[in-house]
C-alpha positions, 0 to 999 in steps of 0.5 A: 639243818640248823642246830635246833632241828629245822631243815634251812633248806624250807626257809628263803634265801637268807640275803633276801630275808636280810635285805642285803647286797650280794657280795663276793666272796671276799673282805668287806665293809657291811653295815648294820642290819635295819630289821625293820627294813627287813620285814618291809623287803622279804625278798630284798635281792637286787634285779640285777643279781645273775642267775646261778645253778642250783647244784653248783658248790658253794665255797666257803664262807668269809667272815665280813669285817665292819669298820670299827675306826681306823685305828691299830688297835681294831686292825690288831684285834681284827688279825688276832680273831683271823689267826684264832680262828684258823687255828680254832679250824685247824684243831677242831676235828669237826672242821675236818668232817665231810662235807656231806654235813648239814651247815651248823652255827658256832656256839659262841655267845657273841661279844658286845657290837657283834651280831650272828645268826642263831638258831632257827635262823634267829640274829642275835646281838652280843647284848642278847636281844633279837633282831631278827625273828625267827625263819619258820614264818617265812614261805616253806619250800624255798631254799635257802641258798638258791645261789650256789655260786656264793658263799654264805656272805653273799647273803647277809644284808647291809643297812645304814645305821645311825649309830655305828656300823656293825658286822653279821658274822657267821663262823665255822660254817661248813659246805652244804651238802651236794645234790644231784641233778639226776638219779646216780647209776647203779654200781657194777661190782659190790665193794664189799670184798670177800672174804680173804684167809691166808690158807690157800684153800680153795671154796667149791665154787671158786675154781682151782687156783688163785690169782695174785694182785700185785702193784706195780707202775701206775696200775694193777697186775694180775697175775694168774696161776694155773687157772682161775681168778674167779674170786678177784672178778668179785672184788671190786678195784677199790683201795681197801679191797686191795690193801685187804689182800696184800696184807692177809691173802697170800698162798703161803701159811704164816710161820711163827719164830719158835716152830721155825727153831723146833721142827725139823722136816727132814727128822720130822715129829711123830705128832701129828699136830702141825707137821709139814705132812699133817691135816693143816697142810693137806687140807690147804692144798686139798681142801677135799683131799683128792688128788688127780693121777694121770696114768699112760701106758704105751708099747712102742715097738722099740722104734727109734724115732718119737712122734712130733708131738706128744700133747695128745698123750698127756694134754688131751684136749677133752680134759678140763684140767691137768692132774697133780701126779703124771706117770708113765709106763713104756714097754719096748721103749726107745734106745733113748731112754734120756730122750724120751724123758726130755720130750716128756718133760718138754711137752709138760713144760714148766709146772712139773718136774720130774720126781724119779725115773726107774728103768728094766731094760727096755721098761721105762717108768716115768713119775712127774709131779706138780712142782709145789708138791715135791715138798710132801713127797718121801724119797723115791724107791724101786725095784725091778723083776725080770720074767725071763728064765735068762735073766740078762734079757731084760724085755718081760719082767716088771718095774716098781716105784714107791713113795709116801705122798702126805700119809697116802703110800703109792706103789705104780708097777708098769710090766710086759708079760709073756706074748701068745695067744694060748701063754694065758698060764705063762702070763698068770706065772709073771704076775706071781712072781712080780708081786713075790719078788719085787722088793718094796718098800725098802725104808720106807715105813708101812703107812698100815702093816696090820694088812701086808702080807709079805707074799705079795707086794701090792698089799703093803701100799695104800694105792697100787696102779698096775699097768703095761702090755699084760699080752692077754688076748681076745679068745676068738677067731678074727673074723668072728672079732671083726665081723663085732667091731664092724656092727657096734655103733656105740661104744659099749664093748661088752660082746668083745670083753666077753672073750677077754683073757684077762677079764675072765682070769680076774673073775676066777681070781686067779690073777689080779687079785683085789684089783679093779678096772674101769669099763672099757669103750675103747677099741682094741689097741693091738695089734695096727700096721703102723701109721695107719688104723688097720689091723694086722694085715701081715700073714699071722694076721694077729687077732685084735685084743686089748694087751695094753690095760690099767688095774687098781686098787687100793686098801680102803674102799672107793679111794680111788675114783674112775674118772676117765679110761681111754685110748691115744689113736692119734698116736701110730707110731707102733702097732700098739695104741697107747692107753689112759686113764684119769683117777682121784685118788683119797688122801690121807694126812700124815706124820714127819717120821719118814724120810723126806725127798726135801724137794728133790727132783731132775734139775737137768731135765727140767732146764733142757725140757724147758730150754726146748720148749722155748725154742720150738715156739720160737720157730714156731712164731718164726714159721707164722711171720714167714707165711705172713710176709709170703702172703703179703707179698703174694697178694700185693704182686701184679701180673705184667704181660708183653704183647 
């Protein structure tokens, strides 16, 4: 495109217009331009002239200089115009432009002797008048460099002329722009990044977690959390993406100088606006505000020895994610109350820790926690009731723990009531004296004290889960439970729950009262031989019953959602089978005026549950690379027989 407007690719070759040789790109001697001679020679390029790619680069152009004599002063001229013009370059910040530009001319009026090509492909002279005429009569459709191999002075012409020889010079001329032979590829991926906030809040569409792009060596890490990188699969691996992310994506909030100098987390503010427990930090780490509750509940006959693995306790292999909060609730435990909160800890490995552990005797009760939400978590009460009329028997009975996580309040109670099958009496007395006699909270102030009731213990949190060997049994004959189990092909449980002890105390209102519980589509979990899946085959031969349950509820209506509710069979340890249920749970923000746990959990355990886990995949790979070798050398043996 010329300055005036004209496209110079419809015009001839310029050297053919100018009926000059094709020089190289290099200083040379040029002579005058003949007009005449080139009106008479339109198309004046020499036969011998190679053939050269259309697409190929054109470097650039190097002003030829004329003989002007011998003498200094023209060499000093000629090296003073050379220096001007490559500072003129340097300096110009239109020299720096892309090379995608259309070629202009320099707008220099020429000095006398000196010609140059003007608009619309016009040569001008330093005394104005025109030596060329105009390119727009020339044949249209040809382009001007035809030879992309040269440079624009391969183009310009030289004629002999009587009077003295005169230089074309054309300056500051830029790279025509670089066609493609063929149509280019479509892009993958959009270079256009999404959007980056520095909130850790997740949009619906993008899974539970992000991931970290980091630097490092020649190329790009990514590293992940405990799921997903959906949102960088939709940025494209280009430098502005990445400098985008590394200066606003980040999982931590941005702290100003002057909160750090006025808060105290451990004090806390009444105002809500900006606390550690408020809306903002709720919302960036629920943007929905529901938080999973994974709850177990197991009677393990006191048995001394723990199953091998407990991954399908806690880790089932139906569940898409793991949960935020894992409690767990024994009765009859092991004698090893330290053991087994190890191989808890051992089989949820390094993202939680535990946040407290209360005992009653032989009930144990386990609280873990997602270990970047220990932060949010008040300090830890209990209290235990025992059952017994002799107190120092610490089999029946109930333990509680209690905690503010943000401005939510939890209550888990796991308990052991009176066994029999007629105790039905006996057991709604436990139940009463539990949620008379369990001292909670302690210090901990009630998140709504407008609806406690100091009678019963469950009314003074904003979410109760109840669970443990509750002993009520099915009230039916065995053969009579037998001969249902045997004809139910599908799951659904109602003809045995219809003579359940505990479903029919609830619906009189007699125990449990304001709890729920989801649907049962489980068998019963009591009472097996153990290591095998027949019932009681002893000579009490105990009828079948759903002893072991989960119960809730909560404050406000539909806080907490039933998301799964089951049974453990592969568990056979005990005569009990371990029940489970899945539940989110609605959360509410709150203030920095209770007493905080500041990050407190087992360090101890944390190291020994980890140091385990280590080790066991250690043997783990060492067990598989022995197979391999044995293998190995099982099938490259041979076989010689003497005859």
């Amino acid at each position: 495109m010329t300055e005036n407007g004209e496209d110079i690719r419809s015009h001839p070759p310029v050297a053919a217009r100018l009926g000059g040789a094709v020089h190289d790109n290099r200083l040379s001697k040029a002579p005058l331009v003949d007009a005449k001679h080139t009106a008479r020679h339109p198309h004046g390029a020499r036969d011998g002239e190679a053939t050269v790619n259309p697409y190929q680069p054109r470097p650039p152009s190097v002003p030829k200089l004329s003989k002007m004599g011998k003498n200094g002063a023209t060499e000093e001229t000629l090296r003073a115009r050379r220096l001007r013009n490559s500072q003129e370059s340097l300096s110009d910040p239109t020299e720096t432009g892309s090379s995608t530009d259309s070629l202009k001319e320099d707008q220099r009026v020429p000095g006398p002797g000196e010609f140059v090509l003007g608009g619309a492909g016009t040569l001008r002279s330093g005394q104005g008048s025109t030596v060329v005429g105009p390119l727009a009569g020339l044949p249209p459709g040809s382009p001007v460099f035809r030879g992309r191999g040269h440079s624009l002075s391969d183009y310009e012409g030289t004629q002999p002329n009587d009077q003295s020889e005169q230089r074309v010079r054309s300056s500051k001329v830029r790279l025509s722009p670089v066609q493609p032979t063929g149509p280019l590829p479509a892009l993958e991926k959009s270079f256009a990044a999404a959007s980056l906030r520095t909130a850790n809040r997740m949009d619906q569409d993008l899974g539970l977690d992000y991931g970290v792009l980091a630097r490092g060596g020649a190329g790009m890490r990514l590293h992940r959390n405990l799921s997903d990188s959906r949102l960088l699969e939709n940025m494209a691996s280009d430098s502005a993406s990445v400098n985008s992310m590394r200066s606003t994506f980040s999982v931590l909030n941005p702290i100003r100088p002057q909160d750090v100098r006025n808060r105290s987390f451990l004090e806390g503010s009444v105002l809500g606006n900006g606390a550690l427990l408020g809306a903002e930090e709720l919302n960036r780490y629920f943007p929905d505000r529901r938080l999973g509750v994974y709850i177990a509940t197991w009677n393990m006959q006191g048995e001394k020895g723990l199953p091998n693995n407990l991954d399908d306790l806690l880790l089932p292999t139906d569940s898409e994610f793991a949960q935020d909060f894992y409690v767990i609730g024994v009765q009859e435990g092991c004698p090893d109350r330290r053991e087994w909160e190890v191989r808890l800890q051992e089989t949820l490995g390094p993202y939680y820790v535990m946040l407290y552990a209360a005992a009653h005797g032989v009930l144990y009760l386990t609280v873990f926690v997602r270990r970047d939400l220990i932060w949010f978590c008040s300090e830890v009460e209990h209290a235990t009731v025992t059952t017994r009329i002799i107190s120092q028997i610490k089999t029946k009975g109930a333990v509680g723990v209690g905690f503010t996580f943000f401005g939510t309040s939890f209550l888990f109670i796991t308990s052991h009531f009176t066994s029999g099958d007629a105790k039905v009496y006996e057991r709604i007395l436990d139940y009463n004296k539990i949620i008379e006699a369990l001292a909670l909270p302690k210090g901990l102030p009630d998140t709504n004290p407008y609806r406690s009731l100091a009678s019963d213990v469950t009314t003074r949190y904003d979410e109760v889960f109840w669970f443990g060997d509750f002993n009520f049994r099915l009230s039916k004959e065995r053969s009579a439970v037998e001969a249902i189990l045997n004809r139910q092909d599908d799951p659904d449980m109602t003809p045995l729950l219809q003579h359940d002890q505990l479903s029919k105390e609830m619906k009189d209102g007699s125990i449990f009262k304001g709890f729920q519980e989801a649907s049962i589509h489980f068998l019963p979990t009591y009472k097996f031989d153990i290591g095998c899946d027949v019932y009681d085959t002893t000579s009490k031969q105990r009828t079948p019953s759903y002893t072991d349950r989960i119960l809730f509820r909560s404050r406000q209506v539909d806080d907490i959602r039933v998301v799964k509710y089951s049974s453990c069979s592969s568990l056979k340890t005990s005569d009990h089978r371990p029940v489970v249920g899945v539940f989110q749970v609605k959360l509410r923000p709150g203030r920095d005026n209770i007493p905080l746990g500041a990050g407190q959990f087992d360090r101890g355990l944390y190291l020994e549950g980890i140091r385990r886990r280590i080790t066991r995949e250690l043997k783990r790979r060492e067990v598989m690379k022995r197979r391999e070798v044995m293998k190995s050398q099982s099938s490259s043996s041979t076989i010689c027989s003497i005859s």
